[in-house]
N, C-alpha and C positions, 0 to 999 in steps of 0.2 A: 075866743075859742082857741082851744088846746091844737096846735099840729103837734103832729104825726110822719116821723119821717125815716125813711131806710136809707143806708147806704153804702156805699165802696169805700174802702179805703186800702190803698196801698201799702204794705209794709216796707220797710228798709233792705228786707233779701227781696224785694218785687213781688212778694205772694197779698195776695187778695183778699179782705176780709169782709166779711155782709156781717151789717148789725140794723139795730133798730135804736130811738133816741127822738127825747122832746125837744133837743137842741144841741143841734148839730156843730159848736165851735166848743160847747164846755164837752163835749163826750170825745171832739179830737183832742182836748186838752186831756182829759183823763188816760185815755189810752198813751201818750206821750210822757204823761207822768207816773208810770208804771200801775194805772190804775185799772179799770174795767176787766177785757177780755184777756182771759191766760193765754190765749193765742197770741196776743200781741206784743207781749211783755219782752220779750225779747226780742223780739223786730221792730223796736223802734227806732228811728222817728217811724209814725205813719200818717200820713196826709188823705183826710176823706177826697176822692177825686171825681164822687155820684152820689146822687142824692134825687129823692123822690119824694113830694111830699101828702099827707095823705088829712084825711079830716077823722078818723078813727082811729085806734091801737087794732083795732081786728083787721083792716083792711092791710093796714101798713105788716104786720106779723105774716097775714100771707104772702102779703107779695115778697117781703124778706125771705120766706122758706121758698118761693119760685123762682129770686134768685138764685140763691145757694144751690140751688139744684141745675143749673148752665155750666156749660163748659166753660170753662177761662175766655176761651175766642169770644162766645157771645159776649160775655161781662166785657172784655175789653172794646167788644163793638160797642155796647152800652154807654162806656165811657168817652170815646172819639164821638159818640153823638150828641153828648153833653152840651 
């Protein structure tokens, strides 16, 4: 069975990025090798620092946009609770 998984990653200025990914070490590798998100390309390194994981893409997608929608504080509460 396929997982499904959201998560944080910190860029290199400390800003925050929400994504979504079926495997979580090749998608921090891509974003580190100036791949994936155009947000990221220039803030690299970024280190996923959260992660959720889910048994759908639909479940996992929403809860990605419910993140993205949190002040930084929560997301960083998020992350200390890891």
């Amino acid at each position: 069975m396929k997982k499904h998984y959201i998560y944080i990653a910190r860029c290199n200025d400390d800003t925050l990025y929400t994504g979504y990914t079926t495997d979580l070490k090749r998608r921090e590798e891509e974003h580190n090798e100036g791949g994936g998100a155009r947000y990221t390309r220039s803030r690299r390194p970024v280190k996923i620092v959260y992660s959720e994981t889910f048994k759908t893409r639909s479940l996992a997608t929403k809860r990605e946009y419910e993140i993205k929608q949190l002040k930084r504080e929560v997301k960083e509460g998020l992350i200390k609770l890891r």
